[in-house]
Every structure is written in structure tokens, then in C-alpha cells.
C-alpha positions as CSV (number, residue, x, y, z in Angstrom):
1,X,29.5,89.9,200.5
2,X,31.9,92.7,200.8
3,X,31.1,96.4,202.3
4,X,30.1,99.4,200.1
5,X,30.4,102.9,200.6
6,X,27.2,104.7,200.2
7,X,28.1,107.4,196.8
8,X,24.7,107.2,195.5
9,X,21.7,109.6,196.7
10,X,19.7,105.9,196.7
11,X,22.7,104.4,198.6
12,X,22.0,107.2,201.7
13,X,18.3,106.5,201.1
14,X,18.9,102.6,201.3
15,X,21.1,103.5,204.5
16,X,18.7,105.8,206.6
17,X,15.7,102.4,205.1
18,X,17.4,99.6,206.6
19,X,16.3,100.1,210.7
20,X,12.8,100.8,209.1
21,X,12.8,96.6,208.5
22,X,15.1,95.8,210.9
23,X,13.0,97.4,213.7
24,X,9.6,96.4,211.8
25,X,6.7,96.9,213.9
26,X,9.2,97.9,217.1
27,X,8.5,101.0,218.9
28,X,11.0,100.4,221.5
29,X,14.0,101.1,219.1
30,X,14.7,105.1,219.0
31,X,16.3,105.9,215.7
32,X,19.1,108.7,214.8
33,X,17.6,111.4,213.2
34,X,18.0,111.9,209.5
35,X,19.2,115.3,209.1
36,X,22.4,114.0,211.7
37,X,23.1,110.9,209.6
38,X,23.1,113.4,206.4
39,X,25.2,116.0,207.4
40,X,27.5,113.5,209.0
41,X,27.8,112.3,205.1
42,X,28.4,115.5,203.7
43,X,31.2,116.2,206.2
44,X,32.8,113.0,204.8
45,X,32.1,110.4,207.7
46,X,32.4,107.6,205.9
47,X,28.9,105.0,205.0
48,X,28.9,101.4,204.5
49,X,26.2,99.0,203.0
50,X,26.6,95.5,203.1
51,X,23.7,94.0,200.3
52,X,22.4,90.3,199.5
53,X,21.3,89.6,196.3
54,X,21.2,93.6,195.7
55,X,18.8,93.9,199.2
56,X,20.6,95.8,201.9
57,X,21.1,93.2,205.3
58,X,23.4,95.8,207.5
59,X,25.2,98.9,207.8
60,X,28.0,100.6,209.5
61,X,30.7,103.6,209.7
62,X,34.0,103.6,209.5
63,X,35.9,106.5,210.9
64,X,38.8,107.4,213.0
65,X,39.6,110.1,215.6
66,X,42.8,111.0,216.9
67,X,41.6,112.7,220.5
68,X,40.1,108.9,221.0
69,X,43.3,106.9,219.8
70,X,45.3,108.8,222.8
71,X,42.7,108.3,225.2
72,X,42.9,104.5,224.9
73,X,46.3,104.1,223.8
74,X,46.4,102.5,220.2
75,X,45.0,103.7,216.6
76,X,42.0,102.0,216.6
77,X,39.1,102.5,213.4
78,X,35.6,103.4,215.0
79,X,32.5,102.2,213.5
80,X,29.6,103.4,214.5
81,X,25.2,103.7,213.4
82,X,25.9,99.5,213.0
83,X,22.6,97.7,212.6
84,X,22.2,94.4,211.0
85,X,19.8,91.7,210.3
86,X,20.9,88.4,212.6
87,X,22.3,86.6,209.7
88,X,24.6,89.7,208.5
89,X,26.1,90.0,211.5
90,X,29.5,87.9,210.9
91,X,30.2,89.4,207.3
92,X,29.5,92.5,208.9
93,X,32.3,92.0,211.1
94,X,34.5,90.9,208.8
95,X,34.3,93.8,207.1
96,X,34.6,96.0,209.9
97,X,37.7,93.7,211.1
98,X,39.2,93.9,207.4
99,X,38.6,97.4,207.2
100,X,41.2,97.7,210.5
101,X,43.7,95.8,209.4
102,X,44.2,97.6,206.1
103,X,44.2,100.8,207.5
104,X,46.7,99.6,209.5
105,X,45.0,99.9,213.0
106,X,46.0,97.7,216.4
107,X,41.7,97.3,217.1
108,X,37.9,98.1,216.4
109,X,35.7,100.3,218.7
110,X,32.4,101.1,218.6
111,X,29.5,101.3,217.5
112,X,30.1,104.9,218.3
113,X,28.4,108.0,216.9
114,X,30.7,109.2,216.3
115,X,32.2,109.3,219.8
116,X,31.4,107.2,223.2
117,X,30.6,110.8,224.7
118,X,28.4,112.1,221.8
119,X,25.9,108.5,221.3
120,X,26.4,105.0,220.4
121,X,26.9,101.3,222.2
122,X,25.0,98.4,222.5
123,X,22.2,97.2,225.0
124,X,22.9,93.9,226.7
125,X,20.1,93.9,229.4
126,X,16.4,95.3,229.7
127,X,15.6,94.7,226.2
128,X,11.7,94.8,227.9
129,X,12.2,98.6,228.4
130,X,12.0,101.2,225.5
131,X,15.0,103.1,224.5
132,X,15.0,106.9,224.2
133,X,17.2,109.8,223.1
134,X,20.9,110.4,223.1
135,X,20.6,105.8,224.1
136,X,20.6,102.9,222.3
137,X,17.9,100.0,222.1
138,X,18.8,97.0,219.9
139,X,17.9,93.1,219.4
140,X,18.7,90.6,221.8
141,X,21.1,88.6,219.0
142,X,23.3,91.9,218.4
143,X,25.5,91.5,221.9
144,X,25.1,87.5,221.1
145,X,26.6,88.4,217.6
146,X,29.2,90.5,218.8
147,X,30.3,88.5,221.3
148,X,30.2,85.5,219.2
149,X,32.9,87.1,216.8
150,X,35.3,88.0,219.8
151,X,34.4,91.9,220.4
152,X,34.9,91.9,224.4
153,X,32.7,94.8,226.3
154,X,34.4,97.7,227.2
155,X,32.7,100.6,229.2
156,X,30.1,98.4,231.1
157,X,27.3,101.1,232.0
158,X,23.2,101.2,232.9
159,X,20.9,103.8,232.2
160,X,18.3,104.5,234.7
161,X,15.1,105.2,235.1
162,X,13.5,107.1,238.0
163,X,10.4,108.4,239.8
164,X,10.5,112.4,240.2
165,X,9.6,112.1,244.1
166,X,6.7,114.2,245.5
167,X,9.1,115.4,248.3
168,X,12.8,116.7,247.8
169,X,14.9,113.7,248.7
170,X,18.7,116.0,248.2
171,X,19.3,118.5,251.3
172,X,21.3,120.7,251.2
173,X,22.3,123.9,253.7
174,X,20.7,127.0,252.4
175,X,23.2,128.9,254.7
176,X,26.2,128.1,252.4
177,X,24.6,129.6,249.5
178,X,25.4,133.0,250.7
179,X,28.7,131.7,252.5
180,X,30.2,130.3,249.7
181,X,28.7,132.7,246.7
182,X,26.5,130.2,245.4
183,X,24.2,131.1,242.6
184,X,21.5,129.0,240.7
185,X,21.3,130.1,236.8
186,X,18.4,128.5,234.7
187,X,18.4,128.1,231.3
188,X,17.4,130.9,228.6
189,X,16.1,130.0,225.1
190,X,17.1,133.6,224.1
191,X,20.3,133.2,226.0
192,X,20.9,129.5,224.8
193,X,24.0,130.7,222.5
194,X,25.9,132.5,225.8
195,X,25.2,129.5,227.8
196,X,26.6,127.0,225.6
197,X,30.4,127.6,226.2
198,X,29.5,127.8,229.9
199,X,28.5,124.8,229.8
200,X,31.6,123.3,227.3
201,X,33.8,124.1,229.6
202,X,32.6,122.5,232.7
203,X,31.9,119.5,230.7
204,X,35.3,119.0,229.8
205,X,36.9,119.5,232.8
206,X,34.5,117.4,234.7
207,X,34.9,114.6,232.5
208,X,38.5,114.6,231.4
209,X,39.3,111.7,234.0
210,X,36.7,109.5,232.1
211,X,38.7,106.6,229.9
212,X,36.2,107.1,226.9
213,X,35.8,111.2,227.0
214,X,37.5,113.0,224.6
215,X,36.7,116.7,224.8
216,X,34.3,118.4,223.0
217,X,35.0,121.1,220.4
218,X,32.2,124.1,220.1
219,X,31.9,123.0,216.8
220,X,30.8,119.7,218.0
221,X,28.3,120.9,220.9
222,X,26.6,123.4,218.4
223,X,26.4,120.4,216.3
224,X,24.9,118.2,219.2
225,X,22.8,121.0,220.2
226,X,21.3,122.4,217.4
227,X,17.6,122.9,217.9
228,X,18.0,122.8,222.0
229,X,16.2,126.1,222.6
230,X,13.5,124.8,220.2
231,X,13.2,122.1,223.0
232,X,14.8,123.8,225.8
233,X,12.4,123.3,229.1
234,X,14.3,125.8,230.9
235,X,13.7,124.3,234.0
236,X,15.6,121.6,233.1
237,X,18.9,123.6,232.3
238,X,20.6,124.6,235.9
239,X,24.3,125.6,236.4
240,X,25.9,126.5,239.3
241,X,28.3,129.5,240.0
242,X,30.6,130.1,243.2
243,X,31.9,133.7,243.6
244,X,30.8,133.8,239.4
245,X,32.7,130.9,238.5
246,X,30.8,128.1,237.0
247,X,31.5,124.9,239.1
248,X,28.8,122.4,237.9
249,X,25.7,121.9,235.9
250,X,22.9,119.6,235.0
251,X,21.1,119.4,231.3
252,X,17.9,118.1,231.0
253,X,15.3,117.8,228.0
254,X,11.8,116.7,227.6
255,X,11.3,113.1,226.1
256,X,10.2,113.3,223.0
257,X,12.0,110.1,221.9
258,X,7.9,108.3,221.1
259,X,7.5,111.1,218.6
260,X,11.1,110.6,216.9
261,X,10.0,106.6,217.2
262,X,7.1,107.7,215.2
263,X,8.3,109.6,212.4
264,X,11.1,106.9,212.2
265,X,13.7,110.0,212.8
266,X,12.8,111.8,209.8
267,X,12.1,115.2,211.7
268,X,11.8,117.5,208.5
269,X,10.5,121.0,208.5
270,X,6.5,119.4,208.5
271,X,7.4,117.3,211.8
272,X,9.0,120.0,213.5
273,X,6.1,121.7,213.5
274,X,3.6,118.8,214.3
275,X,6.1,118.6,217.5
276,X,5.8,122.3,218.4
277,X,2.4,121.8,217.9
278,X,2.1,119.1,220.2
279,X,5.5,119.1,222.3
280,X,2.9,119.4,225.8
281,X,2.0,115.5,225.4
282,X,5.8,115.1,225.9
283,X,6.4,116.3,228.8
284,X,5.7,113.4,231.4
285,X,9.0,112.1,230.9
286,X,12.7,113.5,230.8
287,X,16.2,112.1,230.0
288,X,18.9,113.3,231.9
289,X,21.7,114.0,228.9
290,X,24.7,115.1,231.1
291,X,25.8,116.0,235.0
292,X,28.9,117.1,236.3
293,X,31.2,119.2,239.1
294,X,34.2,120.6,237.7
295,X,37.3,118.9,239.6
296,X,38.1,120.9,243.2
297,X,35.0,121.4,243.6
298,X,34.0,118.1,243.4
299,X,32.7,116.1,246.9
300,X,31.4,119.3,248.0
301,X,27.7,118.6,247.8
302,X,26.9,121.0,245.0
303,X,25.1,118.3,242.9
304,X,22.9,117.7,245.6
305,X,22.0,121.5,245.9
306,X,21.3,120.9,241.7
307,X,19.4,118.1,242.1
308,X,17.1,119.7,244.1
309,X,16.4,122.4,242.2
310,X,16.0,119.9,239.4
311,X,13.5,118.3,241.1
312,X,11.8,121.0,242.0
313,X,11.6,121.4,238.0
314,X,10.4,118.4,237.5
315,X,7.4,118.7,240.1
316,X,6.3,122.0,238.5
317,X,6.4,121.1,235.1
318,X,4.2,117.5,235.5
319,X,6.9,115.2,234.7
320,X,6.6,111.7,236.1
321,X,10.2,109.7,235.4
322,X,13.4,110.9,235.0
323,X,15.5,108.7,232.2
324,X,19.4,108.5,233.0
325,X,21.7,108.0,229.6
326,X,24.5,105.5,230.7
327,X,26.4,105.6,233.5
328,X,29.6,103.9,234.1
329,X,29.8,100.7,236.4
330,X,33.3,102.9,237.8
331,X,31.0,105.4,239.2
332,X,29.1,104.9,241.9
333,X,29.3,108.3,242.7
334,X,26.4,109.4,240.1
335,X,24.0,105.7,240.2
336,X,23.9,106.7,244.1
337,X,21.9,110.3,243.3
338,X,19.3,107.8,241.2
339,X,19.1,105.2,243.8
340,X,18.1,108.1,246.2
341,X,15.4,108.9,244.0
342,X,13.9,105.1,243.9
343,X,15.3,104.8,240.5
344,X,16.5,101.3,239.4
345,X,19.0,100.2,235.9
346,X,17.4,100.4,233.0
347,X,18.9,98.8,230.3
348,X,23.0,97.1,230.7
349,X,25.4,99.1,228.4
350,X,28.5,98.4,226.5
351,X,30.9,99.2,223.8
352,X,33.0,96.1,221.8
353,X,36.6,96.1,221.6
354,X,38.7,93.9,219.4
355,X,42.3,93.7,218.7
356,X,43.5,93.3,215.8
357,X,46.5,91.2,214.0
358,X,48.3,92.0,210.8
């Protein structure tokens, strides 16, 4: 068996198909929506199919990105939306590892969609619990198989999971907010467009340190946040301004990751509006996409003083649990906010590595 790009119409059809068996019967598994994997085609990321006997066993990306190569330090091929049945899994590979070495590469990342930052990786723990937006949930065989073929984790992360408490657990002085020129902004469905490069920029400043974070383009967030005001609890939004400058920020959004489970991540025009027609019953849970404090201002308490207007949030608009997307292993500094909250790891996190020789 030998990988083949998707060309065909039914190709893409057979591509988007193949979690719908893999993931048979399996509501824990949270699958990319359509419309991404589609325009991701038409901008020329490139598809793979690996078939049996004409029936399709696996899939996979294979794409590059210069930002990424610098961060880690060798031209490496990506691969990325990488599902397969348990006995595909070592062609798969091969083809993945072939695919390197003829473009010349030193190693293979992924599975990465299209970047670490954006979505992607690989659960290795907590297969029990559900996945949910912007995470992955996969078979217990797939860290098996990758480590069986000698991919070596890289990132080591957990998501989380926690309680929204009934009383604030973060303190913070009210006195400084004057002090200091501290202002709480919420978010604005109206105002979503204005908010957006407010937000870019303290994203990749607070993140730059990160060893998987390349930065983010405003092509890429619109593209990653396209429809957010059509989901936007605003609530849920909260950036933080010293003396007008914005110095950190927190983005939440309701879970609606049992309706994408449902519509097996088809959300056309008709399930868009059976969601807005019924987006209240998701709003017991959250997921926590992205946190940060812009360096210097960092260590300061100001995520505390987010937090708890967060939670406030939370309280006031019913939600239960608060879901965490993964959190490096390296940073203590952001599991320690969850821990205060009762939370506990979710599901272990990874991405695969492997070098690669001519």
C-alpha cells in the first residue's frame, strides 16, 4: 500500500468518511469540522489516503511550515488530521517516513493541524474521558502504534477539567485596579472584529518563549475564528488593560463539542441553525481555548484578577466544569490556577517526533 493524494471530489468525501468507521458508535471522539478540512484542501494543504483492496484504512497530511522548522531547529514535514485503523498504522508510517526523506527533511512532526498552537496531538492517558473542541481523543493502540514505529513524544501536556467553584477561589487587591490603571474589557459580538488583533498581539508575545508556538498571522486567527461571535458567550472573553495597554487575556467558549460529536463535524448551513436554535443546552460546560500575560507584566497577579472575573462568568451563566486544552508539563505556572479550582488532568498529551536518515 502506498499513500494517495486526495484529487477526486470522492477522494475528499472518502477522507472526511474514514473517522465515521473508525470512531463507529464512539461519542467520545470530537471530529474536525468539515468546512476546515475543505478549505484547508482548496488552499493546497496537501491530503493523503492510504486504501486496501480499494477501501480506505487511514489518512494523513503532509505539509511543511517554515516559522515551525526555525522554532525547532531542522526542516521537518508535518503531518497532521492522522487517523487510522490498528492494522494501517505501520504502512501509514512508512509513508509518512518516505514522504520525509524524499523531500529531503532531517524528521516528522505531528499529527498537527496544521500547527501545535492551532490543534492536533495524540492522547496517551484518560481514554475514559470524552474529548472536546480545539483537543484530541483517539484509540488506545494509536500512541502504542506510534511508539512502536519509533516516533518519541515531544511536548508532554494534560488537559484539565475543573469544577467552576461556588465561591471565588483567586483574590486579588481591588485597590490596585485604580493604582495601577487596570481595566476589565468583555467581549463584544458586534465588536468581535476590533477585538481580534487585541487579542493577536498578546498572544504572540505571551507565547513566543513556548518551543512549539510559532506566531499567529491575522489571516490565521480570522481563519481559527471564524464564526466566534456566532458562539461568543461574552462573558467568557476578558482582556486586561494597564494605563490602555493590553497586558493579558483569557478566551473562553461554550462546549458544544456533543453537538459537533453528533453531526460527525458536518456543521452546514441546516446545523448551524439547529445549534442556534438550541446552543442554551450547551452551556453547562466550557473549554478554556487560550490564557496568557504578555512578558513584563508577567508574575504580577493579573491572571488571578482574570480568573476571577471569569469565574464570576461562569457562576452567572450556569456552567458547571471548565475544560482546559493542553497544557505543557514545563509549566506549572498555568496547571497551578486549575489545581486551585479542584480541577484534576484530564487526558496525557503528546506530539511524535522522529528523525530521519537519508
Amino acid at each position: 500500500m502506498t499513500l494517495h493524494p486526495v484529487e477526486s471530489r470522492r477522494d475528499l468525501r472518502d477522507f472526511l468518511a474514514l473517522t465515521d468507521r473508525v470512531y463507529a458508535g464512539e461519542p467520545r471522539f470530537i471530529p474536525p469540522l468539515h468546512a476546515q478540512v475543505r478549505a484547508w484542501h482548496r488552499q493546497g494543504v496537501r491530503l493523503f489516503l492510504l486504501r486496501r483492496r480499494g477501501r480506505v484504512v487511514a489518512r494523513t497530511t503532509l505539509h511543511t511550515d517554515a516559522a515551525l522548522d526555525a522554532k525547532l531547529g531542522r526542516a521537518t514535514q508535518l503531518f497532521g488530521l492522522t487517523e487510522f485503523a490498528e492494522e494501517a498504522a505501520e504502512e501509514l508510517f512508512d509513508g509518512i517516513l518516505a514522504a520525509g526523506r524524499g523531500a529531503g527533511k532531517e524528521a516528522v512532526f505531528g499529527p498537527v493541524s496544521l500547527l501545535p498552537n492551532q490543534a492536533g496531538g495524540v492522547i496517551t492517558a484518560g481514554f475514559d474521558e470524552r474529548g472536546f473542541i480545539d483537543s484530541a481523543w483517539n484509540h488506545p493502540y494509536y500512541p502504542v502504534a506510534y511508539e512502536a514505529c519509533g516516533f518519541a513524544r515531544r511536548f508532554e501536556s494534560d488537559t484539565w477539567i475543573c469544577p467552576v467553584p461556588e465561591e471565588p477561589v483567586f483574590a486579588f487587591d481591588d485597590g490596585r485596579i485604580a493604582a495601577e490603571g487596570l481595566r476589565v474589557h468583555r467581549g463584544d459580538r458586534r465588536r468581535v472584529a476590533e477585538q481580534l488583533p487585541i487579542l493577536r498581539e498578546m498572544l504572540n508575545a505571551s507565547f513566543a518563549q513556548l518551543g512549539y508556538y510559532t506566531e499567529i498571522s491575522a489571516e490565521q486567527l480570522a481563519a481559527q475564528t471564524d464564526g466566534l461571535a456566532y458562539l461568543l458567550d461574552e462573558s467568557l472573553l476578558l482582556y486586561l488593560t494597564k494605563e490602555e495597554r493590553p497586558i493579558a487575556f483569557v478566551l473562553c467558549l461554550p462546549d458544544i463539542s456533543r453537538f459537533i460529536a453528533k453531526i460527525r463535524g458536518n456543521l452546514h448551513l441546516l446545523n448551524q441553525l439547529r445549534l442556534l436554535a438550541t446552543r442554551s443546552r450547551y452551556r453547562s460546560e466550557a473549554v478554556l481555548i487560550i490564557k496568557g500575560t504578555v512578558p513584563g507584566e508577567q508574575g504580577h497577579g493579573y491572571m488571578r484578577l482574570l480568573s476571577r472575573e471569569l469565574h464570576e462568568g461562569l457562576r452567572r451563566g450556569g456552567y458547571r466544569a471548565l475544560r482546559s486544552t493542553y497544557v505543557e508539563r514545563t509549566n506549572p505556572g498555568s496547571a497551578a490556577q486549575y489545581t486551585a479550582m479542584g480541577g484534576r488532568p484530564l487526558h496525557g498529551y503528546t506530539f511524535y517526533e522522529k528523525g530521519l536518515t537519508a
